[in-house]
VMD Tcl script that builds the backbone (N, CA, C; Angstrom):
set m [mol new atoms 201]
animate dup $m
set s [atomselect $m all]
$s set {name element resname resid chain x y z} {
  {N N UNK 1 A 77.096 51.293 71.662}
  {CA C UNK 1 A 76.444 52.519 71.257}
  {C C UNK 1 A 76.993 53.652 72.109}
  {N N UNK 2 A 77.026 54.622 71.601}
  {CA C UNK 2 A 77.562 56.255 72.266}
  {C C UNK 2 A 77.258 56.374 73.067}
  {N N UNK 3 A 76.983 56.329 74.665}
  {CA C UNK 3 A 76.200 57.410 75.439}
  {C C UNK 3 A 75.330 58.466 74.937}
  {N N UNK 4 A 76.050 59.239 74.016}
  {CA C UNK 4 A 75.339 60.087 73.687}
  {C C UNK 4 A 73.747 59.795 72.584}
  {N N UNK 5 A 73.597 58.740 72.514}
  {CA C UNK 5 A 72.686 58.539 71.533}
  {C C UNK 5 A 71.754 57.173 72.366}
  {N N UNK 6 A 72.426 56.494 73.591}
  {CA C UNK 6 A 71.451 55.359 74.211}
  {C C UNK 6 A 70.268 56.061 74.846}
  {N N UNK 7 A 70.279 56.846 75.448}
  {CA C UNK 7 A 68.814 57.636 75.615}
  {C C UNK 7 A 67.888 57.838 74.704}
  {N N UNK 8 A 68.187 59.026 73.605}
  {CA C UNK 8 A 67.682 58.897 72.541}
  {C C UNK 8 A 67.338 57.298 71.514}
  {N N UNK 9 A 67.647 56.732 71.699}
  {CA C UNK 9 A 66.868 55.070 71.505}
  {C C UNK 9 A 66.273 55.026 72.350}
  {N N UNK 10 A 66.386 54.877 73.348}
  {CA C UNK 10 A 65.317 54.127 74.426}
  {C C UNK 10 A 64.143 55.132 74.290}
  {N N UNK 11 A 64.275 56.561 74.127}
  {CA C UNK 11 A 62.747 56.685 74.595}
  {C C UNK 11 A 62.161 57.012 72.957}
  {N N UNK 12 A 63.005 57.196 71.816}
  {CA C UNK 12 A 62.144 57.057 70.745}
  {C C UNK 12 A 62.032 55.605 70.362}
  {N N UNK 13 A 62.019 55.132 70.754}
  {CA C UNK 13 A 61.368 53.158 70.680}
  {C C UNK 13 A 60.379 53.316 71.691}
  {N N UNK 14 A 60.733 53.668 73.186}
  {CA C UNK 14 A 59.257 53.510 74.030}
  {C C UNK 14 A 58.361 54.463 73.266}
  {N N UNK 15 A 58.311 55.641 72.812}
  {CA C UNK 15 A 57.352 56.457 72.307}
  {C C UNK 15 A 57.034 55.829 70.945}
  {N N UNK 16 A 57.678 55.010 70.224}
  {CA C UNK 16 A 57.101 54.277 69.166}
  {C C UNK 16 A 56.033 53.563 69.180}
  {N N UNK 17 A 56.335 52.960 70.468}
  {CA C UNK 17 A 55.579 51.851 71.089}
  {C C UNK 17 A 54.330 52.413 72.239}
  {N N UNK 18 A 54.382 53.579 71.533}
  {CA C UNK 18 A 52.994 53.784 72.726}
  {C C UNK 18 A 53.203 53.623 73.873}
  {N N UNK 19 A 54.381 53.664 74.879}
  {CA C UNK 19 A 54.766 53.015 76.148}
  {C C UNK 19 A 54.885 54.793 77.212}
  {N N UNK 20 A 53.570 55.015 78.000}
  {CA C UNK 20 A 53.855 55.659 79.027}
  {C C UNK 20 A 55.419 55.652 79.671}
  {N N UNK 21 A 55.971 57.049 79.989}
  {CA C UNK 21 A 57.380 57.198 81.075}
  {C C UNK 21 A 56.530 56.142 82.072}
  {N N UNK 22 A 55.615 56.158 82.589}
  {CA C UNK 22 A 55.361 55.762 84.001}
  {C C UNK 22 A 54.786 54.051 83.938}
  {N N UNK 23 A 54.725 53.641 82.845}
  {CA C UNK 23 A 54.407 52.529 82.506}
  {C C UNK 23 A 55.527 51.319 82.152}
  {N N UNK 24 A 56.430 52.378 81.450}
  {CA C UNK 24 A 57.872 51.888 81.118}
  {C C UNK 24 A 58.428 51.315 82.795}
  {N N UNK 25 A 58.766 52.526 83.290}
  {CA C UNK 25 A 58.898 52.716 84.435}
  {C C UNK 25 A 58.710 51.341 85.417}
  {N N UNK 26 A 57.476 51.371 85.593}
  {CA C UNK 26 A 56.863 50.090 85.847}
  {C C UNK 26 A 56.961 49.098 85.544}
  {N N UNK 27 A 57.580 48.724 84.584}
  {CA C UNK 27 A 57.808 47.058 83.852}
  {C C UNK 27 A 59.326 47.037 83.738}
  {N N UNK 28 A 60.102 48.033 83.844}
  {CA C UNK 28 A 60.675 47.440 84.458}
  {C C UNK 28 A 62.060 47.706 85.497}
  {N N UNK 29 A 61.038 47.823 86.431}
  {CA C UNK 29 A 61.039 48.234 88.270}
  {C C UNK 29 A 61.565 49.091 88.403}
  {N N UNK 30 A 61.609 50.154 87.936}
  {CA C UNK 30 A 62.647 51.674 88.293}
  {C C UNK 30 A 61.198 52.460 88.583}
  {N N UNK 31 A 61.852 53.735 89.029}
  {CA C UNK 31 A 60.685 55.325 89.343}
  {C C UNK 31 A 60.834 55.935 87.820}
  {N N UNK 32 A 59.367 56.280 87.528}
  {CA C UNK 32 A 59.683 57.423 86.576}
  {C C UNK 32 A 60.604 57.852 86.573}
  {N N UNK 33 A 61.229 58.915 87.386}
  {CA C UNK 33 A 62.459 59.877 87.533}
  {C C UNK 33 A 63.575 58.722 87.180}
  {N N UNK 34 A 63.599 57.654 87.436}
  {CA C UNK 34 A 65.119 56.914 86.808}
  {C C UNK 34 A 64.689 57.168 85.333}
  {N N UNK 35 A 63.855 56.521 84.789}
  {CA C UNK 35 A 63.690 56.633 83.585}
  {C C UNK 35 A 64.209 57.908 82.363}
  {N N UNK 36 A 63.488 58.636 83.274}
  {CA C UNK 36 A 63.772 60.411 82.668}
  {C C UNK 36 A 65.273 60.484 82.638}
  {N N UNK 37 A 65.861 60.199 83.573}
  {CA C UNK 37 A 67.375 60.301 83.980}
  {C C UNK 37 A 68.142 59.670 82.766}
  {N N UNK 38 A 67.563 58.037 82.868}
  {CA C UNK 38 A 68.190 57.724 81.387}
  {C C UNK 38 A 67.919 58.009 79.670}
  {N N UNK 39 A 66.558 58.666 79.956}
  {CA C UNK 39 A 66.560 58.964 78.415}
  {C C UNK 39 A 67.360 60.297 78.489}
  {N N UNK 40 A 67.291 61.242 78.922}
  {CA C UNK 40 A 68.012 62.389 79.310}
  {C C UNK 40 A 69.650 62.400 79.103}
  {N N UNK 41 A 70.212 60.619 79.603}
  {CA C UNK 41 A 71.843 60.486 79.766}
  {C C UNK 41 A 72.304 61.148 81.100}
  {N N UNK 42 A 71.312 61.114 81.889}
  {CA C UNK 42 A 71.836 62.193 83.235}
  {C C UNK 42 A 71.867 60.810 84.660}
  {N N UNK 43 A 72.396 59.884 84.140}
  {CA C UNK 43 A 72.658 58.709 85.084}
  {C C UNK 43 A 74.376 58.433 84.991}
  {N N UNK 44 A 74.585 58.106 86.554}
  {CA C UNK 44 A 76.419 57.677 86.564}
  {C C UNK 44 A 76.745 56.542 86.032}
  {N N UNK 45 A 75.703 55.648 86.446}
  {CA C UNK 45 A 75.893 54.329 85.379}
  {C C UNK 45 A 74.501 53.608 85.608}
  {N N UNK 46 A 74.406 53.025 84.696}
  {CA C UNK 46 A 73.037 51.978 84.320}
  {C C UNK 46 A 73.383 50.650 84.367}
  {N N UNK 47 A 72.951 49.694 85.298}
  {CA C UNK 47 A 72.923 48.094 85.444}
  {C C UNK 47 A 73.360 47.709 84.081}
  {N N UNK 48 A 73.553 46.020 84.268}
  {CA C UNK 48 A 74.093 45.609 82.813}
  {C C UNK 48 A 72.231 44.878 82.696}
  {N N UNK 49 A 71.816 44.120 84.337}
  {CA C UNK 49 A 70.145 43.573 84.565}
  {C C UNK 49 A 69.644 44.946 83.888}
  {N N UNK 50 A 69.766 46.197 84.491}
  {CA C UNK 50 A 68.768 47.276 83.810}
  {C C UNK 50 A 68.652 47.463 82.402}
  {N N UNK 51 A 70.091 47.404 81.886}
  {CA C UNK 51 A 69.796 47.086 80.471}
  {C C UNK 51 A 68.888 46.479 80.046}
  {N N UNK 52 A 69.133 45.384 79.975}
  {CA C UNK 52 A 68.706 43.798 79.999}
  {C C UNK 52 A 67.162 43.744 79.640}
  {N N UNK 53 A 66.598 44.421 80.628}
  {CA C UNK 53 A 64.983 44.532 81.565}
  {C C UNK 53 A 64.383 45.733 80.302}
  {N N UNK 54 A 65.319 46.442 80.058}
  {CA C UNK 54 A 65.286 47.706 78.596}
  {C C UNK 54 A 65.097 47.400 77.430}
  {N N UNK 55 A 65.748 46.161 76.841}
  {CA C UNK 55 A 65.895 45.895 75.905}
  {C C UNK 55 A 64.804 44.548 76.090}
  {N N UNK 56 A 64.558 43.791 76.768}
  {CA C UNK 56 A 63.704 43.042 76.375}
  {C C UNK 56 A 62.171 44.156 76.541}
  {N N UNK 57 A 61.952 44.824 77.052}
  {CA C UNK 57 A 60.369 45.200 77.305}
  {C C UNK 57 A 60.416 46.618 76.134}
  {N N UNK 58 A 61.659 46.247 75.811}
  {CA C UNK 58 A 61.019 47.355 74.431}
  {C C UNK 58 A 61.446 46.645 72.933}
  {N N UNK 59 A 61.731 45.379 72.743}
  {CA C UNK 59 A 62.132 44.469 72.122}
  {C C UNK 59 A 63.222 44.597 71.510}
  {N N UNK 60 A 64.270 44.907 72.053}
  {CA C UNK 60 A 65.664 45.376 71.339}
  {C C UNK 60 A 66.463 44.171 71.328}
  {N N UNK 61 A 67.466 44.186 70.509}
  {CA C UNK 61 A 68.936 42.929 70.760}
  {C C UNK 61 A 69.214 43.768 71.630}
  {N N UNK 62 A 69.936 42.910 72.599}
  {CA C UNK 62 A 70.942 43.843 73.575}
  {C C UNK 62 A 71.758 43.981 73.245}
  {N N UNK 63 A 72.392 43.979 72.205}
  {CA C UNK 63 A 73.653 43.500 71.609}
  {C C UNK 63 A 73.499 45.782 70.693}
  {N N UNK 64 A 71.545 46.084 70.361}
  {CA C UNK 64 A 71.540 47.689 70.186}
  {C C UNK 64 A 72.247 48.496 71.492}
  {N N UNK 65 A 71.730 47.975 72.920}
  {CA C UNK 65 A 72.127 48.812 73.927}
  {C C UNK 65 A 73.171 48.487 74.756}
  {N N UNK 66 A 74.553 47.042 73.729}
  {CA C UNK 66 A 75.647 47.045 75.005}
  {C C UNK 66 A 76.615 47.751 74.168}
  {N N UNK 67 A 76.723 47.815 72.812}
  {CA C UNK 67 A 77.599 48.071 71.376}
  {C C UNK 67 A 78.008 49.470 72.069}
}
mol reanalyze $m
mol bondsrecalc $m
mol representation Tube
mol addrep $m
């Protein structure tokens, strides 16, 4: 997937899902502010585990957020 469009998934799926920034956050183990950073696209790079931890707690294939 684009960079330009993996943010925009992640937080319109967490906001689908009723999922607090700070709750997200929390499940799985980052600060709010990382979070923001990645829906935003304003991160140097994102784990392949952070993925991972993304796509399962918001029920994605990882296969949406490695493409």
């Amino acid at each position: 997937m684009p960079p330009s469009k993996l943010g925009e998934l992640i937080r319109s799926t967490r906001m689908a899902q009723d999922i607090s920034l700070r709750e997200f956050a929390r499940r799985i183990g980052k600060s709010p502010a990382f979070v923001t950073e990645l829906e935003c696209e304003e991160f140097p790079s994102v784990s392949e585990e952070t993925l991972r931890k993304v796509a399962e707690e918001l029920k994605l294939t990882e296969g949406k957020l490695f493409v």
